[in-house]
N, C-alpha and C positions, 0 to 999 in steps of 0.2 A: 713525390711520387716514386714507387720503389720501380730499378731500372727492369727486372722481370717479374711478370707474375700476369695474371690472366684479365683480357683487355688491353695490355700493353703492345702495340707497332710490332710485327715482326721485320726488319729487312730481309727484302728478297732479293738475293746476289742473279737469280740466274734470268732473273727478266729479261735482262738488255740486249742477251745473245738472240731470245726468241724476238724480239721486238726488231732487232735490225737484219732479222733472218740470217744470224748466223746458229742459230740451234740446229739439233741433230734429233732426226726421230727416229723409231722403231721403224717406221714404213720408209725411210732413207737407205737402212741397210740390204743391200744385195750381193747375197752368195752367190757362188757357183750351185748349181744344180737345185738352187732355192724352189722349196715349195710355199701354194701360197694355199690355207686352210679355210673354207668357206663357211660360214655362221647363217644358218639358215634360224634369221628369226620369227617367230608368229605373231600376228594383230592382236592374238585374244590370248590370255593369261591359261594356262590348261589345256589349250588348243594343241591337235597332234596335226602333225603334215601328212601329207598320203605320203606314203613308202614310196612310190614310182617315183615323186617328187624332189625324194630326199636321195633316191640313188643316184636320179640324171645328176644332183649335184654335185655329188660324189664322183662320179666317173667323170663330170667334167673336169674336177680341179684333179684328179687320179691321172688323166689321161694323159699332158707332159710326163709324166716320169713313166709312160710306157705299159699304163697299169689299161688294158681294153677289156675284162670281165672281174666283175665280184660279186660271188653268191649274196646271200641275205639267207640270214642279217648279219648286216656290215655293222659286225663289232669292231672297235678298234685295235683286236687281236688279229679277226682279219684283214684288216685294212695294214696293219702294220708288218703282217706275212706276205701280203701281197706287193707291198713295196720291196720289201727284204729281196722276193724272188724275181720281180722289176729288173732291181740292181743287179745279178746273179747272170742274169740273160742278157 
């Protein structure tokens, strides 16, 4: 049997770290002034949210960094203006 080729055993070197909980995850690391970004998903494939629904989320995860109004529609032009001017004040 040829030592590579498809079907053949990969070893996996990084198991043992997650397995004895020495791994490191993305949701492990914390900045200073770390924001956290909300993912509003829907049950139904096509389906849109109502706008009022998708701002309160918005201004909830906006509101640590001091962000208390954003017109609509919250592009990520303005969303990313409005943090800009956040930091500035």
């Amino acid at each position: 049997m040829a030592k590579f080729g498809i079907g053949q055993p990969v070893r996996r070197v990084e198991d043992r770290r997650f397995l004895t909980g020495a791994g490191r995850y993305v949701a492990d690391i914390d900045l200073p002034r770390q924001l956290h970004a909300p993912f509003l998903r829907l049950l139904m494939a096509g389906a849109v949210a109502a706008p009022a629904a998708v701002m309160n989320a918005l201004m909830d995860a906006l509101a640590p960094a001091g962000i208390t109004r954003l017109d609509m529609p919250a592009t990520p032009l303005a969303i990313w203006q409005a943090l800009r001017a956040a930091q500035r004040d």
